[in-house]
C-alpha positions as CSV (number, residue, x, y, z in Angstrom):
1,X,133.3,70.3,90.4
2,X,134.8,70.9,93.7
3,X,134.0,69.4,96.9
4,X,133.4,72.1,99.8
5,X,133.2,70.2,103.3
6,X,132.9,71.4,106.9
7,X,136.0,71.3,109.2
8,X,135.8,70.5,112.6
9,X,136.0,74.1,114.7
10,X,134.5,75.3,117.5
11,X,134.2,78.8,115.7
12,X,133.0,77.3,112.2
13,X,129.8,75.7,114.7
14,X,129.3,79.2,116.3
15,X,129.4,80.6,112.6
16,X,126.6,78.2,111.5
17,X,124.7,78.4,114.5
18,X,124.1,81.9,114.4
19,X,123.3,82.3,110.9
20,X,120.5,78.8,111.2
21,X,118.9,81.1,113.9
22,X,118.1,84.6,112.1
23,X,116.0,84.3,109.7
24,X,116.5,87.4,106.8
25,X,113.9,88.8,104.6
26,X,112.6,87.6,101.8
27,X,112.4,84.2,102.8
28,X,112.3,82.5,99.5
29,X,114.9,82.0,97.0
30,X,115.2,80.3,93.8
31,X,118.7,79.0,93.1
32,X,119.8,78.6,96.4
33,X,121.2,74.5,96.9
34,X,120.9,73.4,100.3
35,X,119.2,75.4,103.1
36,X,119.2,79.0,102.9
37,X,121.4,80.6,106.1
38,X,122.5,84.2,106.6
39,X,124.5,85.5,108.6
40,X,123.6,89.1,108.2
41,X,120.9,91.1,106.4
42,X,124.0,92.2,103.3
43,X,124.4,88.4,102.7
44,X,120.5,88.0,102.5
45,X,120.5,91.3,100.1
46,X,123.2,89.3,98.0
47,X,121.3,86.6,98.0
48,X,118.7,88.3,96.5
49,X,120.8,89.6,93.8
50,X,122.1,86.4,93.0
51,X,119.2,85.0,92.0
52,X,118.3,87.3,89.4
53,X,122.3,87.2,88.0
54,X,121.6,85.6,84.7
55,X,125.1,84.5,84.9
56,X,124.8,82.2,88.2
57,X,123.9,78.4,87.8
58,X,123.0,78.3,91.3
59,X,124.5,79.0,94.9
60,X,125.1,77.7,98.3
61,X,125.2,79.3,101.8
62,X,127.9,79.0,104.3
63,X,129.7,76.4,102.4
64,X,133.1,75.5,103.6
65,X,135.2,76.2,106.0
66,X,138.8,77.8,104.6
67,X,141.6,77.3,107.0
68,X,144.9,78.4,107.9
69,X,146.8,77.5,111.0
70,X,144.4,77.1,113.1
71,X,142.4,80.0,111.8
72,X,139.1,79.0,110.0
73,X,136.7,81.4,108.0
74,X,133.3,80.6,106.5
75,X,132.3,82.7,103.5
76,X,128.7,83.4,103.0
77,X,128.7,81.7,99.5
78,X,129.9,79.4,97.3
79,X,128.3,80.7,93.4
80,X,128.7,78.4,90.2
81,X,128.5,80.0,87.3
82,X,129.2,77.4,84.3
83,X,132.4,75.7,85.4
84,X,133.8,78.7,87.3
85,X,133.6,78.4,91.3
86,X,133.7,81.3,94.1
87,X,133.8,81.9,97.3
88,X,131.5,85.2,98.4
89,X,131.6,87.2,101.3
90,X,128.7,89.9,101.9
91,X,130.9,93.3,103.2
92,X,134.6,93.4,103.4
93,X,135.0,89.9,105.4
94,X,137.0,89.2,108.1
95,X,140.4,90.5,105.6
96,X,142.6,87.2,106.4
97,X,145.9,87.3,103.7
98,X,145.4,83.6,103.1
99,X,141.7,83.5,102.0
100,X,142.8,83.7,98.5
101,X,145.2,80.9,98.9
102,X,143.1,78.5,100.9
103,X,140.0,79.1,98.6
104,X,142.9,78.3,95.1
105,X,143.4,74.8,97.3
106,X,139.9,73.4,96.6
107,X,139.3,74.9,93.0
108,X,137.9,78.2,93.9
109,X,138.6,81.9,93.6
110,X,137.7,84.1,96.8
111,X,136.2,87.4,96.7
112,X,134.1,89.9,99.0
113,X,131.9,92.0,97.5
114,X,131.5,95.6,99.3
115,X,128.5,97.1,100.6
116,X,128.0,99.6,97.8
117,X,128.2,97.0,95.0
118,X,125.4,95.3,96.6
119,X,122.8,97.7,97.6
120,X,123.7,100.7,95.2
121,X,121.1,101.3,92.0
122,X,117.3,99.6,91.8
123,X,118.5,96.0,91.4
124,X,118.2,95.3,94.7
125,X,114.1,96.7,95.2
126,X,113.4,94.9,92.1
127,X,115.0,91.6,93.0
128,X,113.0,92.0,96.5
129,X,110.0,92.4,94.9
130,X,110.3,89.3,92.8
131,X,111.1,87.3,94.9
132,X,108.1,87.5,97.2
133,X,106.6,85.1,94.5
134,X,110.0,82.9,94.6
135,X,107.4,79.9,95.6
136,X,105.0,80.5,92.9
137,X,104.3,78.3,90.0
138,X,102.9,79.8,87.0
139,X,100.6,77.2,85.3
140,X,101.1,75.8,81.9
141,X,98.3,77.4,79.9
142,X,99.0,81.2,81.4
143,X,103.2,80.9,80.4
144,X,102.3,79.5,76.5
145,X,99.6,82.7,76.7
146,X,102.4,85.3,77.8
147,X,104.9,83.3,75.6
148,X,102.6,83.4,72.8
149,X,101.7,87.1,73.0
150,X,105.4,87.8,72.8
151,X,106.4,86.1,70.0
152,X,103.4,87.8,68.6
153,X,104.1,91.2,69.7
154,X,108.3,91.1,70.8
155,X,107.7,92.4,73.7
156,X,104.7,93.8,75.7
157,X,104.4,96.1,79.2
158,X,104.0,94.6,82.7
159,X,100.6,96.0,82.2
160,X,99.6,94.4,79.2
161,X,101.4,91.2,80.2
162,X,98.6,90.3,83.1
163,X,96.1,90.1,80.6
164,X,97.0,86.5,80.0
165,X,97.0,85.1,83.5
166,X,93.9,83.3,83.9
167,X,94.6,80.7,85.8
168,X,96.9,82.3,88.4
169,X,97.4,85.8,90.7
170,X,98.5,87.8,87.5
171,X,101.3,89.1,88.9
172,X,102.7,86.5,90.5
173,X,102.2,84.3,87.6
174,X,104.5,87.0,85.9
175,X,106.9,87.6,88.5
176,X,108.0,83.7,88.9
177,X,108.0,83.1,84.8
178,X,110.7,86.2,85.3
179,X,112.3,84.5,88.2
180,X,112.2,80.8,86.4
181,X,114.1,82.9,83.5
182,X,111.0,82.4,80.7
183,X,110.7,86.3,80.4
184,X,113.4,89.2,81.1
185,X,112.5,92.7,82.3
186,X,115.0,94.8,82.7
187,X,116.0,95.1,86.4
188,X,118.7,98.5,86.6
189,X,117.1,101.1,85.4
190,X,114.0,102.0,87.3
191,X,111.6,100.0,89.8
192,X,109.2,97.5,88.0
193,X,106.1,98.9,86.8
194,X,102.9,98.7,84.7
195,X,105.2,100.2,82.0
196,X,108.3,98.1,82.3
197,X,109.0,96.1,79.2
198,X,109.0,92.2,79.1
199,X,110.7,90.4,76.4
200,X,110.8,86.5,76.1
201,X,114.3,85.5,77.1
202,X,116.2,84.3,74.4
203,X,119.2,81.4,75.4
């Protein structure tokens, strides 16, 4: 694992600063280590989208500061996904040549992901949506009734599925097992609905 540590810089503590002081919407997030900080609504939206990325372990904001003679860069994220680490920014990034280089020099690849590859397609709604409940807790009788039903039936509608919440707001109760990775609906195709299909997730 690498080791990602501030550097002393006048503009790294400006960077910081800024972000720590406007808040971005949703407010909760689910994989997030350390405190969530944004610099800009894109790098809240790619937040968003990280947490619903089957493929991401978890992710920090604002995580180190990459320097180059005397030039020093934050980049929104740092994302782990199994053993592999990378730097993220949200838009095209400041375009410094030695990003690349300087991210290489603590185990990391570098990358910025554009505008369109965030906020293009449903993903983004959907993820929003979910994670209004990212603080929820579904209780442990309503996930074995859902879980039950769906080894029972392979998969049911969002509709049908809030039949088994008793014990919680139905569709919150469905939205964090989805979060917590329990159930899978399918996130690209269309906004979530009473007729979107839930499967159980299958590791």
């Amino acid at each position: 694992m690498i080791s990602l540590t501030y550097q002393p810089n006048e503009a790294v503590e400006v960077a910081l600063s800024r972000a720590q002081s406007n808040p971005f919407l949703p407010r909760g997030t689910v994989r997030c280590q350390g405190p969530p900080a944004f610099r800009t609504q894109l790098a809240r939206d790619l937040g968003c989208l990280l947490d619903v990325d089957d493929e991401v372990d978890a992710w920090s904001c604002l995580p180190a500061a990459l320097t180059s003679e005397g030039d020093a860069h934050i980049p929104d994220f740092l994302i782990k996904r199994g053993r592999r680490h990378t730097l993220v920014d949200a838009g095209p990034g400041p375009g410094h040549p030695w990003l690349c280089s300087a991210a290489r020099e603590r185990g990391s690849d570098y990358q910025a992901w554009p505008k369109s590859a965030i906020r293009d397609g449903v993903r983004l709604s959907n993820a929003k949506d979910l994670l209004i409940y990212a603080r929820w807790e579904c209780p442990l009788g309503d996930r074995i009734r859902l879980l039950g039903a769906l080894d029972e039936a392979g998969s049911l509608s969002v509709g049908e599925c809030l039949a088994a919440f008793r014990e919680t707001r139905p569709m919150a109760g469905l939205a964090s097992l989805v979060l917590q990775r329990f159930v899978e609906v399918e996130l690209d195709q269309a906004r979530i609905g009473p007729e979107t299909a839930v499967r159980r997730r299958r590791d």
